[in-house]
N, C-alpha and C positions, 0 to 999 in steps of 0.2 A: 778592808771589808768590802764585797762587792755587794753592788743594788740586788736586792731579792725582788725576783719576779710576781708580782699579786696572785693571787687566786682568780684562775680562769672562771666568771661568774656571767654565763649569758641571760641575755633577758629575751626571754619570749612576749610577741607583744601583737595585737590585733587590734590595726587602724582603722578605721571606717571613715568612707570616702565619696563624696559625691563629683561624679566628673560627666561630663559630656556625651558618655557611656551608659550614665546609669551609676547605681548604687553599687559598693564593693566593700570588703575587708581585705585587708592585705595582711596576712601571717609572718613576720620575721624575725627571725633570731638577731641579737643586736649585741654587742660584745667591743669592751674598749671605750677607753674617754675618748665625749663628744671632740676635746677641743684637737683633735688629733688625726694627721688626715685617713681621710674615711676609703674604705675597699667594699667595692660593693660586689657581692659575689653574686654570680648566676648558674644556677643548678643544670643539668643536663637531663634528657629525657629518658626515663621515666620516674622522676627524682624527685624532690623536695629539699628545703634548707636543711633539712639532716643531714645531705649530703656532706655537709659544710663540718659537718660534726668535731672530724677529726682536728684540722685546717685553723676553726675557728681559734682553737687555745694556744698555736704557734703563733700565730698574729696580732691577736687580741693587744698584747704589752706594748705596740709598737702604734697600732693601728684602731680607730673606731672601726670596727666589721656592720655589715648589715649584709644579710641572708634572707631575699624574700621566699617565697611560694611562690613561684611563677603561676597565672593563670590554667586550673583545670587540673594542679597537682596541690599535695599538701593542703593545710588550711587555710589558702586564700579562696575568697567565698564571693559569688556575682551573679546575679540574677538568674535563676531557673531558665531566662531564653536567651541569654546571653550569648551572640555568636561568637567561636573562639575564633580569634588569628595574629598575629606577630604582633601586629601592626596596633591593634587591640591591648595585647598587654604591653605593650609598648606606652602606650599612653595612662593607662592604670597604675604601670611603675614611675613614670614619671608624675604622673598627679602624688604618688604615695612618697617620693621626693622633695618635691615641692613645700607638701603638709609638713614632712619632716625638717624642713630648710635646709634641704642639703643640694649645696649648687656646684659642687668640688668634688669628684671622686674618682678614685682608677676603680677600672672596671674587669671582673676576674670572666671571663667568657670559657662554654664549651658546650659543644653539641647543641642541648635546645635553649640554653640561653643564649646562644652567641646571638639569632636575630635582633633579639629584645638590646642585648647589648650593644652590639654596633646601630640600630636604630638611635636608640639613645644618643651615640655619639654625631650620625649623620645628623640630627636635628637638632641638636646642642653641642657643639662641639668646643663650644669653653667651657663648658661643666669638666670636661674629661681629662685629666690627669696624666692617664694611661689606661693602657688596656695589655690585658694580662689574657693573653688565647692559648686553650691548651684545646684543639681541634675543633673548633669553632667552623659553624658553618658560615660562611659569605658568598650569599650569590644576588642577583638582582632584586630577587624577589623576599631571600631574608631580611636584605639591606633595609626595603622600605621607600623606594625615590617615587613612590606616586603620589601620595598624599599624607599631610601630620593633621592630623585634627587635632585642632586646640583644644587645651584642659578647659576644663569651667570647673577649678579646684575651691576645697572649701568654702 
């Protein structure tokens, strides 16, 4: 008898988060036991963790999934004067990391989440497992090499 695969069961989930930025929630779809290494997928523009929709329930049995809202789509939510830039939810997603204690994760990159992605790994690059690019943008100014402003997480 072979292993039966679980029922694909996501959790939809809004973190709220004080960082160095200002106030935030962060919108993401979560799928898969924690104890199991984690894929952190990043949506492309003009997108949301919906995107992930399909994707989520092939992975899920093998993998902990997380799917956030990248800042200025879907339901992650920041301050009315909040100025958007990579760099910016670069640090939002990594405080909403942190919160979450996840220090381990391959990273699924394309179009407007590759900045935030490869950011992530330029500034922590022992967090990162792998990175999974399906046309991902990388150029100097995606990447992030001018400045990391440190979290003031939870």
């Amino acid at each position: 008898m072979s292993p039966q695969a679980h029922t694909y069961r996501p959790g939809y989930h809004d973190l709220a988060l004080t960082t160095s930025l200002g106030n935030a929630t962060v919108h993401y779809v979560e799928a898969g036991d924690t104890p199991k290494s984690t894929v952190l997928l990043l949506h492309d523009f003009p997108s949301s963790s919906n995107q992930s929709r399909d994707l989520i329930p092939l992975i899920s049995d093998s993998y902990h999934v997380l799917a956030p809202d990248l800042l200025a789509f879907g339901l992650t939510k920041v301050t009315s004067d909040f100025v958007y830039t990579f760099e910016k939810s670069t640090n939002i997603n990594a405080a909403w990391l942190l919160a979450l204690n996840i220090t381990r994760y391959a990273v699924y990159i394309l179009d407007y989440g590759a900045p935030v992605g490869l950011r992530l790994a330029v500034h922590n690059p022992d967090h990162i497992a792998a990175i999974i690019s399906q046309n991902g943008n990388a150029y100097d100014s995606g990447l992030g090499y001018p400045s990391w402003d440190p979290i003031m997480a939870l």
